[in-house]
N, C-alpha and C positions, 0 to 999 in steps of 0.2 A: 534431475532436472532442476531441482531448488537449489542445489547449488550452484549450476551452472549461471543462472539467474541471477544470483544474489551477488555471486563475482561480477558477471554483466552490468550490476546497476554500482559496484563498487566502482569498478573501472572508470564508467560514464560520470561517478563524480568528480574522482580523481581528476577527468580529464576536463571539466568543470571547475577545474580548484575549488572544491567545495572539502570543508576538512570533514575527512569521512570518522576519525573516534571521536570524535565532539557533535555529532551528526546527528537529527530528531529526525526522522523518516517514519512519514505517514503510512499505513496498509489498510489499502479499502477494500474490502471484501476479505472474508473466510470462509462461507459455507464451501459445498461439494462443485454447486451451481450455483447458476444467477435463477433469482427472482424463486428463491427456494430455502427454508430453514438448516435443510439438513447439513450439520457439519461430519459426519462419516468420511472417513474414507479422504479428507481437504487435504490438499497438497500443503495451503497454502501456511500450514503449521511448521511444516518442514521452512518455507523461507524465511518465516516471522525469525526462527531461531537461528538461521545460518546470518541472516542481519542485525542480531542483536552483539554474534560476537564480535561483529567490525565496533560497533556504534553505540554512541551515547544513549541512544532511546528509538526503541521500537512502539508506535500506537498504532494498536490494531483499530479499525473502525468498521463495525457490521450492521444495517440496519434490522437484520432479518435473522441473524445468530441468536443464541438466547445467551447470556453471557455465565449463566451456573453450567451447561451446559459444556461451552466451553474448558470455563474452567477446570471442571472434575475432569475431561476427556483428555486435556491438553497440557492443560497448568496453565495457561495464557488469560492474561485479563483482555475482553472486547470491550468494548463502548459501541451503544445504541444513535448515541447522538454523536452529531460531526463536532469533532472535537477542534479545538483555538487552533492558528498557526503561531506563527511560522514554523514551517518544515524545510528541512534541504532538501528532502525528495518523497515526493509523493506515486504510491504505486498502484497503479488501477489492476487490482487482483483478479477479482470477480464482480461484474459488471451487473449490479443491480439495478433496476431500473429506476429506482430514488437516488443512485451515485449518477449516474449516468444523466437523470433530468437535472444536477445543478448546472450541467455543463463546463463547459472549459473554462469559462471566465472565473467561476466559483471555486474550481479545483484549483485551477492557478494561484487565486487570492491567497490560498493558501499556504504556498511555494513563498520561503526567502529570495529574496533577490540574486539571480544566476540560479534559483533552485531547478530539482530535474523533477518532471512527470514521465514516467515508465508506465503505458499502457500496455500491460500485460495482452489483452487482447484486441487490442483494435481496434477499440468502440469508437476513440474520437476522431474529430475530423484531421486528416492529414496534414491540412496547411497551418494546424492551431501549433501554434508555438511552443519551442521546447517538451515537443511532444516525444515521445519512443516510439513506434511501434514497429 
């Protein structure tokens, strides 16, 4: 499934002209779930690294992971805080309820110019721009 995904959001850059090995793509969420610590068992370790081998730079962003945590399970570095943009593409992983209150406007700001938001699950609203879901 994370690969299938991870081609999915390659494509959609691709077809973006967005240059995908020169590419800083944001990942919001890690844990298992939303509005949950535990990272057991997360898929979303598997995409972090099927994305990393297109792209210049993967940033994980978690508020709720603990980032030692992480690291020893995974090898991956998270960040607690929302970390600067711009991003070419920003992907809503696992929808925490502090990723989810900045809303679309915030996640956007994020996003370079043509950049893509990939709403892995559905949270935002449909008519918001440049949206995935």
């Amino acid at each position: 499934m994370s690969s299938f995904v991870a081609q999915d959001i390659i494509k959609m850059m691709v077809k973006r002209k967005l240059r995908v090995d020169d590419a800083r793509i944001l990942v919001m969420g890690f844990t298992f779930k939303e509005n949950c610590p535990d990272i057991r068992n997360t898929k979303v370790a598997d995409l972090v690294r099927e994305l990393d081998d297109y792209t210049k730079e993967v940033v994980l962003y978690d508020p709720q992971a603990n980032p030692e945590e992480v690291k020893q399970a995974y090898g991956l570095g998270v960040m607690n805080d929302l970390p600067d943009g711009p991003f070419d593409a920003v992907i809503l992983a696992v929808p925490h309820a502090e990723i989810v209150s900045l809303g679309v406007e915030r996640i956007e700001a994020l996003l370079c110019e043509g950049g893509l938001l990939y709403d892995l699950k559905s949270v935002l609203p449909p008519q918001a721009g440049r949206v995935r879901i």
